[in-house]
DSSP file (Angstrom, degrees, kcal/mol; ACC not computed):
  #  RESIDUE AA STRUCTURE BP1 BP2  ACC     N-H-->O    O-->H-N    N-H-->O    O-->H-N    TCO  KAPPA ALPHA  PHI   PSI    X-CA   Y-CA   Z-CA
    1    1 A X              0   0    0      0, 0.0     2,-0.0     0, 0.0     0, 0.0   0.000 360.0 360.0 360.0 124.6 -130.9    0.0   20.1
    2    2 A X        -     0   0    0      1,-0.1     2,-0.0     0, 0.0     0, 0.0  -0.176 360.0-128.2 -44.3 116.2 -127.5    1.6   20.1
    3    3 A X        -     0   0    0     -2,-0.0     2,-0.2     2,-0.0    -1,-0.1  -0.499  28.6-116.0 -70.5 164.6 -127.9    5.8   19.6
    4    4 A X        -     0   0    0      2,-0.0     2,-0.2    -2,-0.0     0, 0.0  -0.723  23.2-147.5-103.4 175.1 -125.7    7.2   16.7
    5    5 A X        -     0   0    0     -2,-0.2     2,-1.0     2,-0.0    30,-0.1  -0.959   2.0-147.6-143.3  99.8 -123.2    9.5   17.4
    6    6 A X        -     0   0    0     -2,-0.2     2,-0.0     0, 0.0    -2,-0.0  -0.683  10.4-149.7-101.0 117.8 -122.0   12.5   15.1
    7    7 A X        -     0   0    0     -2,-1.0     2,-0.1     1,-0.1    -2,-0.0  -0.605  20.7-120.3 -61.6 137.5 -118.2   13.8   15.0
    8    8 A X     >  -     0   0    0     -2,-0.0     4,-1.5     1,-0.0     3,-0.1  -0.150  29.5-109.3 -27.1 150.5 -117.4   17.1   14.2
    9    9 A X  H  > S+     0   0    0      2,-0.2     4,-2.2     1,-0.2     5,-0.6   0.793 112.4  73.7 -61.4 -28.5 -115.4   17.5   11.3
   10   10 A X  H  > S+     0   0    0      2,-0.2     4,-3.2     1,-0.1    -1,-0.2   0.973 106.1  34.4 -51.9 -58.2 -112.5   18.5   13.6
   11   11 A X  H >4>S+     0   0    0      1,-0.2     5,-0.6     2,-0.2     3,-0.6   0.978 114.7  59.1 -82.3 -43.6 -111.9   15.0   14.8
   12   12 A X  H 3X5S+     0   0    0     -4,-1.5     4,-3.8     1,-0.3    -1,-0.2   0.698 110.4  46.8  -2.5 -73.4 -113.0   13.4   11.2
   13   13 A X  H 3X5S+     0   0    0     -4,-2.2     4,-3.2     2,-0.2    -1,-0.3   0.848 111.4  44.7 -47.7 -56.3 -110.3   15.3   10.1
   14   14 A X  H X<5S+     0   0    0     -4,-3.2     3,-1.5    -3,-0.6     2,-0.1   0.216 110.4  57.8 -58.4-126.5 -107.4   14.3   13.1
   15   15 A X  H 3>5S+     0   0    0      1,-0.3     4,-2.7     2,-0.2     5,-0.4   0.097 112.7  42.1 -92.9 -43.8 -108.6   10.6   12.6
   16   16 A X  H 3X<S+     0   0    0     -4,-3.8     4,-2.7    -5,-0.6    -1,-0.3   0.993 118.4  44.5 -53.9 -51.0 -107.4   11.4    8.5
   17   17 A X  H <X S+     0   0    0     -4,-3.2     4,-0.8    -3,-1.5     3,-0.3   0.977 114.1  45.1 -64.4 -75.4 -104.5   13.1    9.5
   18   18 A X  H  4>S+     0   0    0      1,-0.3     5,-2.2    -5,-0.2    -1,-0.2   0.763 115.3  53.0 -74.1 -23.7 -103.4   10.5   12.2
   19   19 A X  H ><5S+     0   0    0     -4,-2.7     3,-4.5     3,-0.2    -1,-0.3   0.991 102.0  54.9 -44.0 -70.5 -104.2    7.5    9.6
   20   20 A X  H 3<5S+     0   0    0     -4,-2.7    -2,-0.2    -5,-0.4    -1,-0.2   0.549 104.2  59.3 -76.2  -4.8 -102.1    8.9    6.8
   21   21 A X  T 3<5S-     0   0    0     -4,-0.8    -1,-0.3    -5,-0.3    -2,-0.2   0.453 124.8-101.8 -91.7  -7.7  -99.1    8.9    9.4
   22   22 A X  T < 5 +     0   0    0     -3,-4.5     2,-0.4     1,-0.3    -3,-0.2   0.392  69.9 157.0 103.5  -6.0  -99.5    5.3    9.9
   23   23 A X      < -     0   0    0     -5,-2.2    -1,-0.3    -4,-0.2     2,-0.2  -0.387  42.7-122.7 -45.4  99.2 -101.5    5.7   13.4
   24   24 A X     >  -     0   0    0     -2,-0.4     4,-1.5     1,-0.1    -1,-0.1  -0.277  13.9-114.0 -65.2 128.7 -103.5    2.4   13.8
   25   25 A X  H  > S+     0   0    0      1,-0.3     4,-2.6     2,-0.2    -1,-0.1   0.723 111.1  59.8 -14.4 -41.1 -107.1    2.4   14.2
   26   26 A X  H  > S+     0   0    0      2,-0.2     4,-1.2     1,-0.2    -1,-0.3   0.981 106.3  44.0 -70.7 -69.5 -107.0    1.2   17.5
   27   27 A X  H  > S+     0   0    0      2,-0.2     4,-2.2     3,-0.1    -2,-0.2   0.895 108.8  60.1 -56.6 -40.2 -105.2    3.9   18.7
   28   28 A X  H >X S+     0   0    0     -4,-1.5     3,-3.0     2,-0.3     4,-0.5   0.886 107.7  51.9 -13.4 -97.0 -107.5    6.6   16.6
   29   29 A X  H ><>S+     0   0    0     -4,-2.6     3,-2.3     1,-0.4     5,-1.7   0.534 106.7  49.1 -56.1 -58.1 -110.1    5.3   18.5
   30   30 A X  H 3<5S+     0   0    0     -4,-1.2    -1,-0.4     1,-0.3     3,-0.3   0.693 114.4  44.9 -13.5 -54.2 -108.5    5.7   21.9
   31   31 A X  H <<5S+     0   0    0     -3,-3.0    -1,-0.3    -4,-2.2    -2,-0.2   0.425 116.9  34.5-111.3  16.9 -107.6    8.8   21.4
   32   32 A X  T <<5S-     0   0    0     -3,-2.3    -1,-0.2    -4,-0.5    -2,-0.2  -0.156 104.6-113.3-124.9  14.1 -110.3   10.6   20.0
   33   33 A X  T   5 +     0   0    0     -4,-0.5     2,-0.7    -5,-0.4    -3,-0.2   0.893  59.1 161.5  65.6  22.9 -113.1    8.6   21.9
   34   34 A X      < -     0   0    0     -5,-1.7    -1,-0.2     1,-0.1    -2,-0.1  -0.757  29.8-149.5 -90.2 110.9 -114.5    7.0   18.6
   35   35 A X        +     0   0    0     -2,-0.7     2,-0.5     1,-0.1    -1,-0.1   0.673  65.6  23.6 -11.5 -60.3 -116.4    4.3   19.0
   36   36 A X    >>  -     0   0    0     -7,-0.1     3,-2.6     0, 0.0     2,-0.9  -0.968  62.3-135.5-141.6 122.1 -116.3    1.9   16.3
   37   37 A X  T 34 S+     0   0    0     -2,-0.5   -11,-0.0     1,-0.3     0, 0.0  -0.907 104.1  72.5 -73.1 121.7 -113.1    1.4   13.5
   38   38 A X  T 34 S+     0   0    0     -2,-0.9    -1,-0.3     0, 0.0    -3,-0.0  -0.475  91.6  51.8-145.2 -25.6 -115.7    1.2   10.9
   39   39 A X  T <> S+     0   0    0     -3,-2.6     4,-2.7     2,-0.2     5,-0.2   0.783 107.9  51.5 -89.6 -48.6 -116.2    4.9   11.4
   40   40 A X  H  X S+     0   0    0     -4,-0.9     4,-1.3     1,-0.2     5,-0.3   0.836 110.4  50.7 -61.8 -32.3 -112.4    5.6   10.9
   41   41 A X  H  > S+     0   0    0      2,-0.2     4,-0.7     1,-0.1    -1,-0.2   0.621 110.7  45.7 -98.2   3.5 -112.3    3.6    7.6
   42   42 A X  H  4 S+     0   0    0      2,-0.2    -2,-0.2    -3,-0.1    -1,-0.1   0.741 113.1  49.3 -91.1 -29.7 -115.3    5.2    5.9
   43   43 A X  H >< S+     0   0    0     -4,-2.7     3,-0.7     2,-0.2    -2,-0.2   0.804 114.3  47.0 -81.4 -30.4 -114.2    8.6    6.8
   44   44 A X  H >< S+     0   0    0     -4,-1.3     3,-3.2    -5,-0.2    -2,-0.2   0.899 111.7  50.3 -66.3 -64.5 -110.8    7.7    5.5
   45   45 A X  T 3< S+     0   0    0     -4,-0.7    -2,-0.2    -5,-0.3    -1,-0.2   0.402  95.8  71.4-126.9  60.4 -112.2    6.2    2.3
   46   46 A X  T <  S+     0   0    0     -3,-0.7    -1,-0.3     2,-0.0     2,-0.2  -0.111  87.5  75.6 -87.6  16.5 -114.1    8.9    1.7
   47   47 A X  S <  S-     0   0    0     -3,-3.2     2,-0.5   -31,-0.0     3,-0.1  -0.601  75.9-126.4-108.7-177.3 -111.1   11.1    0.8
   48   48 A X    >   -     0   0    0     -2,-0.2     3,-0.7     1,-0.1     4,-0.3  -0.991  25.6-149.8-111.3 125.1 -108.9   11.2   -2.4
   49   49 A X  T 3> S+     0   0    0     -2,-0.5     4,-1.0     1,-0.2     5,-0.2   0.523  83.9  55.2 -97.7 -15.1 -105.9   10.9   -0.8
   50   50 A X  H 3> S+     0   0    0      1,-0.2     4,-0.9     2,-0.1    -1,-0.2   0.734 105.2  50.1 -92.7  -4.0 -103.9   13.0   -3.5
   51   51 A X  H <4 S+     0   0    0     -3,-0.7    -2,-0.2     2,-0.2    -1,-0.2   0.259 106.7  54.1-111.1 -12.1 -105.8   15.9   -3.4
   52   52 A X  H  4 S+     0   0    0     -4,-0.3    -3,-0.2     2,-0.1    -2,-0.1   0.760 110.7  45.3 -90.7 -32.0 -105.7   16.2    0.4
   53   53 A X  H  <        0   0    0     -4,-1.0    -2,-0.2     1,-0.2    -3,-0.1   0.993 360.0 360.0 -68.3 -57.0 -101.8   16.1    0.7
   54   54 A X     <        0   0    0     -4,-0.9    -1,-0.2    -5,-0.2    -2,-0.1   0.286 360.0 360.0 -95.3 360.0 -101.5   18.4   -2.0
């Protein structure tokens, strides 16, 4: 059985921020060490995206 693994909010946060710039998943993962795109699209839509720009 796989252990889980919990991000800090810091990278949560980069993986939103590098999303909402058009930064593909793939690369997210790469370059924050994140396992699994699954992680990147839940944390992503879990935000309201108009209320984070603004």
């Amino acid at each position: 059985m796989a252990t889980r693994v919990s991000y800090p909010v810091e990278i949560k946060m980069k993986a939103i921020e590098m999303r909402l710039a058009g930064i593909t998943k793939r690369e997210i993962m790469e370059q924050l060490n994140i396992r699994n795109k699954s992680q990147i699209e839940t944390w992503y839509a879990g935000i309201d995206q108009v209320s984070y720009i603004a």
